[in-house]
C-alpha positions in Angstrom: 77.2 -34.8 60.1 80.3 -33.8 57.7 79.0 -31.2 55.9 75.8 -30.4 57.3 75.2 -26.9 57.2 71.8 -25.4 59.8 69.4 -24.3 57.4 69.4 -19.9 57.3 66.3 -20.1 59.9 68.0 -21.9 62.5 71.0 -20.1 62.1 69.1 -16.7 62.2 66.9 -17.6 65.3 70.2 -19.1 67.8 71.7 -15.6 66.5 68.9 -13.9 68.2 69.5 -16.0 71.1 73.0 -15.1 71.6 73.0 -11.8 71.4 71.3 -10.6 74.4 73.6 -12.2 76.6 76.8 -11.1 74.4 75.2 -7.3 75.2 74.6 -8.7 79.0 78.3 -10.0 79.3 79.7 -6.7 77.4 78.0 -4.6 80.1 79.5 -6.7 82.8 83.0 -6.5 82.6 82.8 -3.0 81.6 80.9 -2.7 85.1 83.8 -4.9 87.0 86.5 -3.1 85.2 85.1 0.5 86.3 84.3 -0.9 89.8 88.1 -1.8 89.5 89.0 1.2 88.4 87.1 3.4 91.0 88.8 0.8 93.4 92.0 2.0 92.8 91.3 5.4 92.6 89.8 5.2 96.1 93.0 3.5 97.3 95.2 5.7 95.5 93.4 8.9 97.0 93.0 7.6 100.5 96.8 6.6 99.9 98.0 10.2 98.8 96.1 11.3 102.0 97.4 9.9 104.1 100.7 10.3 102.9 100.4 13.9 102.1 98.5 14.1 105.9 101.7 12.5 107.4 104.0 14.7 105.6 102.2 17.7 107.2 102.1 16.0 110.2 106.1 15.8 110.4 106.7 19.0 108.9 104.4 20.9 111.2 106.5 18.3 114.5 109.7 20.0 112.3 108.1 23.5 112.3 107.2 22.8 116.4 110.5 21.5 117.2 112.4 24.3 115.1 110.2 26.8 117.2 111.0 25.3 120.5 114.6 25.3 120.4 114.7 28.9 119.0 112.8 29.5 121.8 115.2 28.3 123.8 117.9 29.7 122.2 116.3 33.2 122.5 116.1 32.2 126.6 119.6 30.7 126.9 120.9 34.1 126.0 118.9 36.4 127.5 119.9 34.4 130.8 123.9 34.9 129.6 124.7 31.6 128.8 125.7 31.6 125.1 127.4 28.4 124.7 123.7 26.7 125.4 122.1 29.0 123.3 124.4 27.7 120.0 123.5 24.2 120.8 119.9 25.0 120.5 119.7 27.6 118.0 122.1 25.2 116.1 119.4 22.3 116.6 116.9 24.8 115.9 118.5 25.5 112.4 118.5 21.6 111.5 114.7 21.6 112.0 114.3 24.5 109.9 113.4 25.4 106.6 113.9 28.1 104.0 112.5 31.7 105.3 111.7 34.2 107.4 112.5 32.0 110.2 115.7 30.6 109.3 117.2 34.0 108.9 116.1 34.9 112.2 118.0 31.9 113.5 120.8 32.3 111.9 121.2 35.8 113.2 120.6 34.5 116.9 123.2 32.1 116.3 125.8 34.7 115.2 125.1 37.0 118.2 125.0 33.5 120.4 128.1 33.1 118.5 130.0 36.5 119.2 128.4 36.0 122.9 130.3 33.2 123.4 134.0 34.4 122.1 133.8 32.8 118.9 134.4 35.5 117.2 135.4 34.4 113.9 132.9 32.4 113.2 130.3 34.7 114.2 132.0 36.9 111.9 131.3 34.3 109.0 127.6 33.9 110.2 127.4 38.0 109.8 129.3 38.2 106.9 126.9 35.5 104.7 124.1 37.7 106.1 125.5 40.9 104.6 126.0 39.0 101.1 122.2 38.4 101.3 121.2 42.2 102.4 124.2 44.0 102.1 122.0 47.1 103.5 120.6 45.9 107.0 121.3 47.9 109.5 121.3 45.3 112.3 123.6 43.4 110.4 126.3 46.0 109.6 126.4 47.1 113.4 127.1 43.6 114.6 130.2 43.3 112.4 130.8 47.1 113.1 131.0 45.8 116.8 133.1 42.3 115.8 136.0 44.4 114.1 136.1 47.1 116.9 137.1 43.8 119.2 139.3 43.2 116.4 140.9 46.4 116.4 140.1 47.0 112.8 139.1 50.7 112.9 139.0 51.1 109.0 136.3 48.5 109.2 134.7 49.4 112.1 134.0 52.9 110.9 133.1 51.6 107.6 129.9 48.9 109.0 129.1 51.8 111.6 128.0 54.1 108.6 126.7 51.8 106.7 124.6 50.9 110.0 123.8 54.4 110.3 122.6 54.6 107.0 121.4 51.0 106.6 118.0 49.8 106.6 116.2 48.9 110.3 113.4 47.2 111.0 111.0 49.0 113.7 111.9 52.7 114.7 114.7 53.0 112.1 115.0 57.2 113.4 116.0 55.4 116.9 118.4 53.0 115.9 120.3 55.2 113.6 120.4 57.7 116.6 121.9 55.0 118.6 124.1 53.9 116.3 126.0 57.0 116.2 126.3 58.0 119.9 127.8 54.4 119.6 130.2 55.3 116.7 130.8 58.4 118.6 131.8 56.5 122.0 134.1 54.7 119.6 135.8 57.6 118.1 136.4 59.2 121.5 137.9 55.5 122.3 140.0 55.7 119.5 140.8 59.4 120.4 139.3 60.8 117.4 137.4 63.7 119.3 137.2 66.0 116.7 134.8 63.2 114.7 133.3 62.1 117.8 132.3 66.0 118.4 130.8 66.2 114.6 128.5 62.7 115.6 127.5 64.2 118.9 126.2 68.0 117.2 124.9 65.7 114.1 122.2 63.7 116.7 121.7 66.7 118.7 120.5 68.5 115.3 118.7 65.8 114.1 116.9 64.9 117.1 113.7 66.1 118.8 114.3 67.7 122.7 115.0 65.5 124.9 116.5 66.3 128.6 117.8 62.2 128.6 119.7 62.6 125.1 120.9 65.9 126.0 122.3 65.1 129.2 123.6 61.6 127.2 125.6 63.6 124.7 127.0 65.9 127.4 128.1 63.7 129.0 130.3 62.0 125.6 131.3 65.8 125.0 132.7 65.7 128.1 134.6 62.5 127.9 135.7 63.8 124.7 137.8 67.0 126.6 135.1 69.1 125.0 133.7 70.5 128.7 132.7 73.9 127.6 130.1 72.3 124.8 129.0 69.8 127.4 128.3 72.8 129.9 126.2 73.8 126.9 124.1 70.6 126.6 123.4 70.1 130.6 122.5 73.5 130.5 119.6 73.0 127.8 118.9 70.0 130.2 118.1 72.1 133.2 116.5 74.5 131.2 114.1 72.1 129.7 113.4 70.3 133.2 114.2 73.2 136.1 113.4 70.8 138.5 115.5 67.9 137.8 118.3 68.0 140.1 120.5 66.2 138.1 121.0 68.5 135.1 121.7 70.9 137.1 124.3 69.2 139.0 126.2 68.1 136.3 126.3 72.0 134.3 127.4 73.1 137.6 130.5 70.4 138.1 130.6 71.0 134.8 131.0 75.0 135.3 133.3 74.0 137.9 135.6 72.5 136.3 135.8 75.0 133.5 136.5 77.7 136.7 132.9 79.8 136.0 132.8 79.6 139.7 130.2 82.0 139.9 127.9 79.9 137.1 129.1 76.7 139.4 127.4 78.2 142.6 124.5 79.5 141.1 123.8 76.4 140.2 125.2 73.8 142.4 122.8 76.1 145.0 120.1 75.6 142.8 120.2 72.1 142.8 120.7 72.1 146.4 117.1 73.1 146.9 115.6 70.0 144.2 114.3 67.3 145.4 117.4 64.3 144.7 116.9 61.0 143.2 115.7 58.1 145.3 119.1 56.5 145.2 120.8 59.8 146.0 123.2 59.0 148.6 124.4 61.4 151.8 127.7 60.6 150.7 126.6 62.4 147.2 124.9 65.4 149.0 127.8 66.3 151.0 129.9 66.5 148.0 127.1 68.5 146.0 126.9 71.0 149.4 131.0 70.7 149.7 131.7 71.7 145.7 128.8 74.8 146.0 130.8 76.0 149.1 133.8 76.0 147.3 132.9 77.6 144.0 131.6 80.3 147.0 135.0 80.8 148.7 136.8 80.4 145.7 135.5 83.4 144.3 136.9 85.3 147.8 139.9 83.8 146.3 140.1 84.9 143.0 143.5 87.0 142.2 143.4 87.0 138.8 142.9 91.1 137.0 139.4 90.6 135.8 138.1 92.5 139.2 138.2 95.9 141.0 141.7 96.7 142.1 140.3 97.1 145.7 138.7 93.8 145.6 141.8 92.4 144.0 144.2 94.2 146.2 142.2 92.3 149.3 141.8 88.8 147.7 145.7 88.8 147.4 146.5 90.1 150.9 144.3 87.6 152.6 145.6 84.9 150.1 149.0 85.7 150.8 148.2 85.3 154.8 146.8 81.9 153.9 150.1 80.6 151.4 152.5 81.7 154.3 150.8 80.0 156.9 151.2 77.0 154.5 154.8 77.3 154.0 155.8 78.0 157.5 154.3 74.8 158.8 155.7 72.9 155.7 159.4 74.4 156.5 158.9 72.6 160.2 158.7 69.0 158.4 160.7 69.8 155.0 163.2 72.6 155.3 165.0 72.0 151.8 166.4 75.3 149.9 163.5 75.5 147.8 161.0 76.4 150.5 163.8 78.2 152.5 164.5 80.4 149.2 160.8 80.8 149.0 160.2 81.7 152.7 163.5 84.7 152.0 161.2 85.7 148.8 158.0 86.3 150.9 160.1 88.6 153.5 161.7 90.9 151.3 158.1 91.2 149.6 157.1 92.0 153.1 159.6 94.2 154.4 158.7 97.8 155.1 155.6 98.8 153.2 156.0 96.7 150.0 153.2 94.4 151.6 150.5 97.1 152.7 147.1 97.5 151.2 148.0 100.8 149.4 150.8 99.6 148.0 149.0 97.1 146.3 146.5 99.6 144.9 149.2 101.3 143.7 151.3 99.1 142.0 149.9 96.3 139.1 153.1 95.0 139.2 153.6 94.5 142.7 150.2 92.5 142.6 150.9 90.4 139.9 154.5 89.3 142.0 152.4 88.8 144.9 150.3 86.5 143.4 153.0 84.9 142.1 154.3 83.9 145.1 150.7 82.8 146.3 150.8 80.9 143.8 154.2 79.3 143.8 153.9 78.4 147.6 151.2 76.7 146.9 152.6 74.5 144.1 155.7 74.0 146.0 154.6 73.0 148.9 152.1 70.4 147.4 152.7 66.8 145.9 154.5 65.5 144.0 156.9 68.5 143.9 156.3 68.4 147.6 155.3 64.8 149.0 156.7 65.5 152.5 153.8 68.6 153.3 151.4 66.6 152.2 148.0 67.3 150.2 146.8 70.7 151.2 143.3 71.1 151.9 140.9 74.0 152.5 142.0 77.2 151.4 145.5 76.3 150.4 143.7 73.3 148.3 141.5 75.9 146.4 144.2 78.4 146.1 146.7 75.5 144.3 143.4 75.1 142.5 143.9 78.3 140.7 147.7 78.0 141.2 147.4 75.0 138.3 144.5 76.3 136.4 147.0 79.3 135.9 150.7 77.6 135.7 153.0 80.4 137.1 156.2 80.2 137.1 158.2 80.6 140.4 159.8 84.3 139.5 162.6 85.6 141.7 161.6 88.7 143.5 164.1 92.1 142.4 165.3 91.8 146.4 166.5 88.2 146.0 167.9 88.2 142.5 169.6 84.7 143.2 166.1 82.7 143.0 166.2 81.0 139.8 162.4 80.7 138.3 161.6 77.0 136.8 162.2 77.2 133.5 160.0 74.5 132.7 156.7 76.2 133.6 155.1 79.1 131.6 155.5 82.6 132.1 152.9 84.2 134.5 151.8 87.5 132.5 151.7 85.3 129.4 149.2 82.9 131.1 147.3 84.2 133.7 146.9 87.7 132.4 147.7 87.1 128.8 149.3 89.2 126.2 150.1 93.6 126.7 151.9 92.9 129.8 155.2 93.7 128.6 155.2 96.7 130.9 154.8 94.6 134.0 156.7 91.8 133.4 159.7 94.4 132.8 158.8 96.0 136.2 158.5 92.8 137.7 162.4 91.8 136.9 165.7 93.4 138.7 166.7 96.7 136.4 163.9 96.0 133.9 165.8 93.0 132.3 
């Protein structure tokens, strides 16, 4: 009815019947909507899990595959085969990420790099390295190494010391050490001897003994020219180790060379008597037994003034026996004027007592002519100012031994004034028997002159 209005009771009392399920309905969709709510959330979580489950799971199958191919990488080289080893390390560099690793890959792939003759790329790799740690040792010797190739020696010297004095991971002492026998081998390459000797004596005072690095640096020294400081170093070798044969092997070749023939025997004898390597050959121990029986004889040989006069006076009689016998076979084959001027020297030296024993011991100057013409015999019956004679060998091969450790020069003898000495070798009294000779070598010419 229009205008009909419920009466304040009825109102009141379907008010109180209303409002319990208002409160009822309230609670209810707050109840759906959190159910909703914690719906989604689940979703959302178990969504982010499994996404965040499948991105570990690829980047641990990146991580795996990245590990794999350096792996391979690492192989492919140590089995020589570098072009395979920049595929995979390059693959392995795809899978990678940021770090630790990746620098390790990328310095594989440089060496793969330089192993395979690409050298100027590999020179990039290294060089983007050494931007990154300008101080890393490793680094600084590879592009030490890629400039030698290049011939650059101003860079090459330059990464070697800073390589030398670079950072290194592991024995740093060790590496360093190596580093500069390898700079040294390089400056003795580049015939820089002088500063391949300072690197040599620099590791040999910084380092502990050791019979292996002494008998390393000798060695270099020696390559170097420098034979008496090598004689030195494999001398500290033997010392250190008296029973290793091969010290004393090389101080005695070594004392050979330098003409201590006396040193040479006592030693070469010495190591006669060790026990050789297990590779030691019978080729090697009949030159070992040969050069000790040499550095013997060639001590009966010796003519030079550093010896009693009697002793000298013999050595140059019997050596003079030995040269002639040389000559008169060679004038048989090869009878040119030099050898028949020679063989007309050697008889007036020998006609009527000029050639005896006391003569000798009498007269310095008479000596030092005889062993001039030992000497020159020798020379000039021997390749290549004699090819036709052929290489002497025994005595006559020890005596041109000391013939060219000495140089003479081919003097004319005061009975044969028309000999013309070689002008182009040095003067005997001013190299065998250095300087206060004056006396003889006026003796020694026709009418002092």
């Amino acid at each position: 009815m229009r205008g009909h209005t419920f009466p304040r009771q009825v109102r009141t009392e379907v008010m109180q019947q209303t409002l319990p399920y208002a409160a009822t309905s309230r609670r209810g969709l707050i109840l759906h909507d959190s159910l909703a709510f914690l719906a989604l959330l689940g979703a959302s979580v178990a969504l982010f899990g499994v996404t965040l489950f499948l991105f570990n799971s690829f980047q641990a199958h990146r991580a795996d595959l990245a590990q794999r191919w350096s792996a391979r990488g690492r192989m492919e080289l140590s089995r020589n085969q570098p072009e395979q080893a920049v595929s995979a390390l390059r693959t392995a560099l795809s899978y990678g990420s940021e770090g630790t690793d990746e620098r390790a890959n990328q310095l594989l792939l440089a060496q793969a790099l330089d192993a395979a003759g690409h050298t100027d790329e590999a020179t990039n790799y290294f060089l983007n390295l050494h931007d990154a740690t300008p101080g890393d040792g490793s680094i600084n010797l590879q592009l030490a190494r890629l400039a030698r190739r290049k011939d650059d020696e101003a860079e090459a010297d330059n990464y070697y010391r800073a390589a030398i004095y670079g950072s290194w991971e592991g024995d740093a002492v060790i590496r360093r050490r190596q580093t500069r026998l390898e700079l040294a081998d390089y400056l003795i390459q580049q015939h820089q001897l002088a500063e391949a000797r300072n690197e040599l004596f620099t590791v040999a005072g910084n380092a502990p003994a050791d019979v292996q690095l002494d008998l390393d640096i000798a060695r270099k020294l020696e390559t170097a020219g420098f034979v008496q400081d090598a004689l030195t170093f494999y001398q500290k070798a033997a010392t250190a180790d008296p029973h290793a044969r091969l010290p004393l092997e090389l101080a005695g070749t070594a004392a050979y060379n330098l003409g201590d023939y006396a040193e040479a025997e006592r030693l070469l004898n010495h190591a006669l008597v060790e026990r050789p390597a297990p590779n030691h050959t019978a080729e090697q121990q009949q030159h070992l037994e040969a050069l000790a029986e040499n550095a013997r004889r060639i001590q009966q040989l010796n003519l030079t003034r550093d010896q009693p006069a009697v002793e000298r006076a013999d050595h140059i009689l019997n050596a003079s026996k030995i040269a002639q016998a040389r000559l008169q076979s060679c004038l048989k084959t090869n009878p040119s004027s030099t050898l028949t001027s020679l063989n007309a020297r050697w008889t007036a030296a020998t006609a009527g007592t000029a050639g005896d024993r006391r003569t000798l011991l009498e007269n310095a100057a008479a000596q030092d002519t005889w062993t001039n013409l030992v000497y020159t015999t020798e020379q000039d019956t021997a390749p290549p100012l004699n090819p036709v004679c052929g290489q002497p060998t025994g005595d006559d091969a020890l005596l041109l031994r000391l013939a060219d450790a000495a140089q003479p020069v081919s003097a004319p003898a005061p009975q044969v004034p028309a000999a013309i000495p070689d002008a182009n070798r040095p003067s005997l009294v001013r190299r065998i028997f250095g300087a206060g000779s004056k006396t003889a070598t006026k003796e020694q010419t026709p009418n002092g002159k």
